[in-house]
N, C-alpha and C positions, 0 to 999 in steps of 0.2 A: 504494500500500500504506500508508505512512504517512501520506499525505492522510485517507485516509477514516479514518484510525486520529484521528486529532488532530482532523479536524471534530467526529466522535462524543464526544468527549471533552469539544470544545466543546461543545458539544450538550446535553450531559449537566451543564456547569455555570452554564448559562445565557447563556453568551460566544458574542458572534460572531466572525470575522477579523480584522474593523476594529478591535475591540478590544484585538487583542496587538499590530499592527502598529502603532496609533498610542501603544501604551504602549511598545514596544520603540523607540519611531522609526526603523521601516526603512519601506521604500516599498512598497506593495501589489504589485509584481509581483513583489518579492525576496522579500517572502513565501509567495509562492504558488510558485515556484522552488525556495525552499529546501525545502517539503513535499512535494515531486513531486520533488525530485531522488533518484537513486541512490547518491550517494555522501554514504558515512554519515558522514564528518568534515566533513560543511559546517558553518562556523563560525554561520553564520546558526539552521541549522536546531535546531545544540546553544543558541543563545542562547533560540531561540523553546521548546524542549523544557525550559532550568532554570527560564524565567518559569512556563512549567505546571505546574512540580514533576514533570517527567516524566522517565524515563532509556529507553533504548533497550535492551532485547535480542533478539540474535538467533540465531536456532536453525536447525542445520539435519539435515536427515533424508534417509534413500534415496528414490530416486524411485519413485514407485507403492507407497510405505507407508502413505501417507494412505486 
């Protein structure tokens, strides 16, 4: 869910992966980890989400409302 949310995003500013992870200096599989993880306090993931100027919300609704 947030993977594909944060590539796009990439995507959309011209940035690849390599990009945040060697500006962040964390290690290419902790960054793919912390994007694909569930658990929304990963300190990784909030690190990788302030370098983007990004914040998290989340919403939630009844099921079969959509």
């Amino acid at each position: 869910m947030l993977e594909l949310q944060i590539k796009e995003i990439l995507k959309q500013r011209g940035l690849k992966p390599v990009d945040v992870y060697k500006a962040l200096d964390i290690d290419k599989v902790v960054f793919y980890q912390s994007i694909r993880t569930s658990n929304l306090n990963n300190k990784t993931l909030h690190k990788i989400l302030r370098y983007l100027g990004l914040e998290m919300e989340v919403k939630l609704h009844e099921k079969g409302s959509l």
